[in-house]
N, C-alpha and C positions, 0 to 999 in steps of 0.2 A: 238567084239560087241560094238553098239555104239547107246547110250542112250542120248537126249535132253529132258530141260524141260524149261517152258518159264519163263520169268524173272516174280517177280511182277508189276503190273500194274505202279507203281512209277518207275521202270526202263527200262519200256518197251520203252520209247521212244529211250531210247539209247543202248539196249541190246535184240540182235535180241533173243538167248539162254542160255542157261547153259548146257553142253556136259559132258559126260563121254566117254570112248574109251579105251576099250584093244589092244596093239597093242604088239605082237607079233614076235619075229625073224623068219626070212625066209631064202630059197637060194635062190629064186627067188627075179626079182624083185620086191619091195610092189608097191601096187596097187596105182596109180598117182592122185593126185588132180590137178581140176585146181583153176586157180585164183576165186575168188568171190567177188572181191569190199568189202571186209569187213575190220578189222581189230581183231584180235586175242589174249586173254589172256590165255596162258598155266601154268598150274602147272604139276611140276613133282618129285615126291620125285628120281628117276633113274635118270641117263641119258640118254639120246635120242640124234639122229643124224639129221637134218634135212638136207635135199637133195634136193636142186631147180637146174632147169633148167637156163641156162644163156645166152639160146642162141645155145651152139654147146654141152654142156653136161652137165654133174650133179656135181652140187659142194658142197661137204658136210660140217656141220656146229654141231660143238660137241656141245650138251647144256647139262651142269652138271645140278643137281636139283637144282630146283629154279621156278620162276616166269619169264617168258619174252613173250614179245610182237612183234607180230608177223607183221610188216608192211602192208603197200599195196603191193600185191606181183602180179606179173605182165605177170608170166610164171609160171608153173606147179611146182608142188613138191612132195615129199614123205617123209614120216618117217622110221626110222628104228632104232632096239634095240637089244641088246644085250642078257636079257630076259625077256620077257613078263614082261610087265606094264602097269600101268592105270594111266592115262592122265585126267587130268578135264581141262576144258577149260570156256570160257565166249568170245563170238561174237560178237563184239562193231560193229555196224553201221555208216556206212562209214563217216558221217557226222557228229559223236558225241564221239569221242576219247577227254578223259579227258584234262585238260589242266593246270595238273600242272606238267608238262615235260619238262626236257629242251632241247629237241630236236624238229622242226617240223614235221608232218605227212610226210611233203614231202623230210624230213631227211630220215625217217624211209623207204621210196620205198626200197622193194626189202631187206631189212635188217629185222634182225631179233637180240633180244637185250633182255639182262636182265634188269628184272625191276628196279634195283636198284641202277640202271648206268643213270636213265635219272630222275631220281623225287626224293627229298629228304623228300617225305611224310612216314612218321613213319610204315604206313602200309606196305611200301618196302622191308621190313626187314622182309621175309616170312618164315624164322624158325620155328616159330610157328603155322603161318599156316596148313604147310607142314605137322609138327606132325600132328594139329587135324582131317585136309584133308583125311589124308591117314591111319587113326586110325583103325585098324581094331579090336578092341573091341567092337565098335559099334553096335547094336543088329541090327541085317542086315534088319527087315524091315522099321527102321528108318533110315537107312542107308543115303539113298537118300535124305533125307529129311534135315538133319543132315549138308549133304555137301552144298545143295543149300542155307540153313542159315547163313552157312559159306563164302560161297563164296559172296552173296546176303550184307553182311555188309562189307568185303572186298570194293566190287565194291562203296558201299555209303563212304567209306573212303575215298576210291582213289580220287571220285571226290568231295569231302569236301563240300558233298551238294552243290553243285553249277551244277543243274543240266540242265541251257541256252544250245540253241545249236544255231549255224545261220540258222536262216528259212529259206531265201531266197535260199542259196546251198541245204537245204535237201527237199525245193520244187522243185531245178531241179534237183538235186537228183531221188528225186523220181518219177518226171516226165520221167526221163531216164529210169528209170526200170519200168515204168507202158507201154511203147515202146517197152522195151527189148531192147535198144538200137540202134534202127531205126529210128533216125531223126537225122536231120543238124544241126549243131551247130549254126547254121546263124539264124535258125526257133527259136531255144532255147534262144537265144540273143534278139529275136525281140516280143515275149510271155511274156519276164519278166523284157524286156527295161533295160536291162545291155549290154553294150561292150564288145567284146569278150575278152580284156585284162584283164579289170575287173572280168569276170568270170574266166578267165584263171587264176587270180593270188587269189580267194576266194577259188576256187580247191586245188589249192595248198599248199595253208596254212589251209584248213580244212580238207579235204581228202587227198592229198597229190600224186594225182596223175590229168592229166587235166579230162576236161570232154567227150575228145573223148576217150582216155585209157578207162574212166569208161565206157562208149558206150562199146567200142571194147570186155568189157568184161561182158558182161550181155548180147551182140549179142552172142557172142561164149556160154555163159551160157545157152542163149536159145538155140541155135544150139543141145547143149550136149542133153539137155534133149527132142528137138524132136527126136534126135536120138536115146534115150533110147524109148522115145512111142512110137513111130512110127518104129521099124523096117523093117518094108517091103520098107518102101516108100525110093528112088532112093536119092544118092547125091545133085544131081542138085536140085530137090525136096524138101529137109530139107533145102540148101542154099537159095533158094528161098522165101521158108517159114520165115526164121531167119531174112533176108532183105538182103543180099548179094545180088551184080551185078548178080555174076557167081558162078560155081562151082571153077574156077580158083583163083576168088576173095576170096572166103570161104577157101579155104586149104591154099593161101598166108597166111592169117591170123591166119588160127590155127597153122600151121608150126612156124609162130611168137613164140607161145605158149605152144606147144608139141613140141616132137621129134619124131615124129609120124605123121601119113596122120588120115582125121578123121575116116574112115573106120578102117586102123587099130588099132587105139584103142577103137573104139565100137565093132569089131568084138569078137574081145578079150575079153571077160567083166573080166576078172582078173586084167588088165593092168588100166583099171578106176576104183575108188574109186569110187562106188556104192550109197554111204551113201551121197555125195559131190552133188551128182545128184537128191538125194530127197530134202536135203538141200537148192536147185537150185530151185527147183520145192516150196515148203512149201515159199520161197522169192517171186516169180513171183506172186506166188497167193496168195498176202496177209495173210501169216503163222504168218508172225512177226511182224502183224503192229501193231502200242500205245493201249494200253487198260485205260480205265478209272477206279478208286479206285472202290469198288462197297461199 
């Protein structure tokens, strides 16, 4: 089961949600995420396996309990567990990962790291957390409420009230995703009269990945989700839709991404994370955008 709830309006600018998530031991494979341009805060009092794609197969990643942060991740992945646990999480927005680290965004691609190895902020030290997190004396209709408080001052720690982000990346930012990732880099360069170096290298040290990677992956994100609406309609069809040349061009790029053609993992619905795909969907249509104090 997998439960979201949105940040307060003070953190909305940099905090797409707040997650919950049972995840479960299987003999099958669990069901695949793909990438989403975000960046990731897990807790976990168990441990958990994380399993990305690397290209030719799945490479796994022991995380004992703790706090760690989830990069730009740039190929698909899964979780797996030994037995059943619950996971909280918090969704940092591509362009607003805290900044007292000492590693770059563009360090972090592809990596996945405990928090306590990159920041020497006091709140690092998630012992305590963890207890109150995963307290189960809690009177369960408070429950909920309980964790987002928790989590909710966490995330104001981390980033030591210092809550700037660079406008100009999370205006083309979000110019990207307001596309779905259907335009040129050249157009995006000459819209907001920067150089592509210059963009290239404000990407990197804010998101951590360039600006066509992010393109590449909010096209495939839209991709995913016409092919969740839309069932009936044809490959070439949804490629077309998403802004792909071809159907050729379309599976080049998700094979980049999967291990999989896209057909078969839509056909499948067990093989996609389900949840990944509303997720997709709540981002493209302004789910997560800033809210004002009221």
């Amino acid at each position: 089961m997998y439960v979201e709830q949105l940040p307060s309006a003070e953190l909305s600018s940099h905090i797409e949600c707040f997650w919950s998530k049972q995840i479960s031991p299987t003999c099958h494979t669990p069901a695949i995420q793909p990438p989403q341009g975000t960046f990731e805060l897990i807790f976990t009092k168990e441990a958990l396996v994380f399993s990305a794609f690397n290209g030719q197969a799945f490479i796994n990643q022991i995380l004992p309990p703790g706090v760690w942060l989830i990069g730009q991740q740039t190929r698909c992945f899964f979780w797996q567990c030994d037995k059943k646990t619950e996971v909280w999480g918090a969704r940092i927005k591509p362009f607003a990962l805290f900044s007292c680290l000492n590693a770059s965004p563009n360090e972090l691609k592809n990596k996945v790291v405990e928090l306590k190895e990159l920041t020497r902020s006091p709140c690092a030290n998630s012992s305590k957390l963890l207890e109150y997190l995963f307290d189960r004396h809690v009177e369960e209709r408070l429950y909920f409420k309980t964790r987002l408080m928790l989590l909710e001052r966490f995330i104001r720690d981390l980033f030591m009230d210092d809550f700037q982000v660079a406008k100009r990346v999370r205006s083309i930012s979000n110019m990207i995703m307001r596309q779905r990732g259907n335009l040129k880099l050249a157009d995006l360069c000459q819209q907001f009269e920067v150089s592509k170096v210059t963009l290239r290298n404000h990407f990197l040290s804010t998101i951590g990945i360039l600006p066509k990677e992010l393109s590449k992956l909010w096209r495939l994100n839209y991709c995913l989700l016409l092919q969740y609406q839309y069932p009936h309609y044809s490959l070439t069809d949804i490629g077309l839709l998403s802004g792909y040349y071809d159907q050729a061009h379309l599976i080049k790029e998700f094979k980049s991404v999967f291990p999989l053609t896209p057909s078969q993992l839509i056909k499948r619905d067990s093989l996609l994370e389900i949840d990944s795909v509303h997720q997709i969907n709540r981002r493209l249509n302004a789910g997560y955008v800033p809210r004002t104090a009221s």
